[in-house]
N, C-alpha and C positions, 0 to 999 in steps of 0.2 A: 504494500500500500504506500501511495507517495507520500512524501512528509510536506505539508504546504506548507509550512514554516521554512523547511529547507529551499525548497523553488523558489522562494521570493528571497532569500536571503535573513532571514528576521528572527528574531529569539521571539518564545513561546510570551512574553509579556509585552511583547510590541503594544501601540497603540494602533488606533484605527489610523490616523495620519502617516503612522510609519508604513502601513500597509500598504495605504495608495501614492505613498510616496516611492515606496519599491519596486512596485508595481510599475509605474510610469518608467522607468528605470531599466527593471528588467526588459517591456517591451519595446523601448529603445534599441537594445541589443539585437532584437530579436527579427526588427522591421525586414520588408523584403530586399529593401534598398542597402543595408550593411551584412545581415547574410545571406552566405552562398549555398548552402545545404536548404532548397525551400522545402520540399519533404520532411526534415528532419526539424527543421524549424517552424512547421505547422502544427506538429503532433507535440513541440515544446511550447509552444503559445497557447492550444488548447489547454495544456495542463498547466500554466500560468495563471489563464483564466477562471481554472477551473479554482484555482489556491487563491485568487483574488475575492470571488464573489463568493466563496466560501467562507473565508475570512473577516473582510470586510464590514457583513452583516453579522450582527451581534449575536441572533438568537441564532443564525447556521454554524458561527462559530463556537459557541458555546456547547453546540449537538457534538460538534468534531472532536472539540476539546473532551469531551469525556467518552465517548463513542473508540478515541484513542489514548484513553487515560495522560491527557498532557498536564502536566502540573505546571505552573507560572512560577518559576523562581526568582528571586528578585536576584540582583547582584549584592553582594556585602558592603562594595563601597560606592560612596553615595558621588556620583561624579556632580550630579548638581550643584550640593552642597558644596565639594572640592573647586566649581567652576563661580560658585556664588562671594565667595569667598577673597576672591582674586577681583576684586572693583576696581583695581589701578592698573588693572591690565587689559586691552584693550583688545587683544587677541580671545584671551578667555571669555569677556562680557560677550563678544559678537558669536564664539560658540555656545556660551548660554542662553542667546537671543533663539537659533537656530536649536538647541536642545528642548526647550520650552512650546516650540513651534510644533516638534515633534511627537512632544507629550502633553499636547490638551492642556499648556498655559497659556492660552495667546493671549491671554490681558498682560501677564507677569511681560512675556515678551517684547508687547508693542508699549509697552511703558518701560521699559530698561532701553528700550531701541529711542525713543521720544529723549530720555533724558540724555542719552550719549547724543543724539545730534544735535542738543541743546547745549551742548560744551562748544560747537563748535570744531570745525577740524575734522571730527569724527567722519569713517568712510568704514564703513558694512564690509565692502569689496577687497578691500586692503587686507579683512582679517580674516579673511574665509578662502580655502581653494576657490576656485572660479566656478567649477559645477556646483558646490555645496552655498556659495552665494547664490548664484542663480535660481536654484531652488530653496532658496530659505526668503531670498524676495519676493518669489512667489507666493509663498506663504505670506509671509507679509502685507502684503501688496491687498491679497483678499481680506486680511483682517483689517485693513485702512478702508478700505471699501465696505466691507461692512458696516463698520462704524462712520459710515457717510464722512469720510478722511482723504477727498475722493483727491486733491491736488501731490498726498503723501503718494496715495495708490497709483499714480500717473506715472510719477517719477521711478519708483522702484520699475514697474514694468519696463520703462523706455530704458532703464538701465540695463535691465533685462536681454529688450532687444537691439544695443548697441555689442553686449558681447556674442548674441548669438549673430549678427552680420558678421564678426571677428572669426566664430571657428562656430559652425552649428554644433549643436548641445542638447535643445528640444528639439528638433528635428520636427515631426511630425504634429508634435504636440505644442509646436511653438505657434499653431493655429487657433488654442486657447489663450495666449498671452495675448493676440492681435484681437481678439474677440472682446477680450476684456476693456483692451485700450478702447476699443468702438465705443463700446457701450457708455463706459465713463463720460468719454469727451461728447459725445452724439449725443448722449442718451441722460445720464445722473448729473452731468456737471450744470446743463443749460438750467439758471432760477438757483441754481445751492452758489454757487461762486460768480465774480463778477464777469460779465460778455468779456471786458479787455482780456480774462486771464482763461476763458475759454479760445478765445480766438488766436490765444498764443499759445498753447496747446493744440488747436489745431495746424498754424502753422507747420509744427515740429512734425505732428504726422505727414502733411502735404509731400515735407522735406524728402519724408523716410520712403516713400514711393512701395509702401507695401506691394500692391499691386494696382491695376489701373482700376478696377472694381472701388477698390477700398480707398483710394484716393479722391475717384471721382461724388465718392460718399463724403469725405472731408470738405472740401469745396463746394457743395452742395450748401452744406454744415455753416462754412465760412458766410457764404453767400446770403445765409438767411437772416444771419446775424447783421452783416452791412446793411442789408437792407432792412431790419428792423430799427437800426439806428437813422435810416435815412440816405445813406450812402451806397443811394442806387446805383450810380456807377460802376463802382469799387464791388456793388451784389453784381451786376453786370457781366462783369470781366470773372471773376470766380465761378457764376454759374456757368457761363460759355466752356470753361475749363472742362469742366465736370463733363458738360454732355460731349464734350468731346471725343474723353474717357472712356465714358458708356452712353451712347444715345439714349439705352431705356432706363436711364438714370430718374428714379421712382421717387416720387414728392416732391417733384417740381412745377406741378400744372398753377396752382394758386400762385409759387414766385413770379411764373413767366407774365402771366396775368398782370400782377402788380409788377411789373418793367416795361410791361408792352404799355401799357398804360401811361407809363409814365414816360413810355419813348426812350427808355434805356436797354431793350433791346432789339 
């Protein structure tokens, strides 16, 4: 019988976040596009899957868990506590930001994280491997988002997607990071933060040229805000952008309306 604890990597007391953090992880490895054995590599991702959504869910793991007599043992020494410990060290706080992440403290975390960027100086990235940042921004990044923290959440992501243009890392999965970006800027920031600091965020995506889809969504985005301020032209030239992009660039019919109208376009 397989060990799903083993498959993903993960000791019998993991948390549910280590699980789908593994997860993501292991089927990185596993994509069609980095292995070469696709046979061998199906019948390992089924069984991946099979150790994810077993796991994952609490009342299926909990069946597993004694169906194969697994005990939870803890460790003896407390690395939290070893890492809590060490406040003047700036390497350790940022592995207790990312350890907290991973065990169901996101308050402790996004409050030790608040208060080191509030020294000053402080850089996340500096103190973490590169994969282990990039995935602890992640996390992050949702816990800024969920507490409607939506300009913190911005930034972690786009840092995100500054190292994966550098050396891809999510891969596949870095079409959740871009989705997220959308939503924030498009969708949560317009009414919580001011138009200026929306539309400089959207700038930055424009820049990033995700794709032509996802740009010509930004410029859209742009457009509706110039022109909500009055700077029909300026909406103008940004709309044009867009449908450039994508002609069937969707919730545009009332901008054009109000340009044509207005003889800007």
């Amino acid at each position: 019988m397989a060990n799903y604890y083993e498959i993903l990597g993960l000791k019998t007391s993991c948390s549910q976040v280590e699980i789908k953090q593994a997860f993501r992880r292991q089927a990185k490895k596993l994509h069609p596009d980095v292995a070469s054995d696709r046979h061998g590599t199906l019948v390992l991702m089924q069984q991946l899957v099979a150790a994810y959504k077993t796991l994952y869910d609490p009342e299926s793991r909990e069946n597993y868990d004694r169906r194969h007599r697994i005990v939870h043992h803890e460790d003896q020494f407390d690395y939290r506590e070893f890492l809590r410990k060490r406040r003047d060290d700036p390497h350790s706080q940022s592995q207790l930001i990312f350890f907290d992440l991973l065990h169901e403290r996101p308050h402790d975390a996004v409050h030790l994280y608040d208060d080191l960027m509030g020294t000053g100086g402080f850089s996340l990235a500096a103190h973490l491997d590169r994969e282990d940042f990039m995935d602890c921004a992640f996390l992050l990044a949702e816990e800024y988002e969920a507490r409607d923290k939506l300009l913190q959440a911005f930034r972690l992501l786009l840092k995100i997607a500054d190292f994966e243009r550098e050396t891809p890392y999510f891969r596949h999965f870095f079409d959740e990071v871009k989705d997220r970006l959308r939503m924030i800027v498009g969708t949560r920031m317009p009414g919580k933060v001011s138009d200026v600091v929306v539309l400089d965020c959207l700038e930055i995506l424009i820049e990033y040229d995700f794709s032509r889809k996802d740009t010509a969504f930004y410029l859209k985005r742009a457009a509706e805000l110039h022109a909500a301020a009055a700077r029909l032209d300026k909406a103008s030239v940004y709309l044009k952008r867009g449908l450039r992009l994508d002609q069937r660039l969707g919730g545009t019919k009332k901008l054009m309306e109000l340009l044509s109208k207005q003889g800007s376009m």
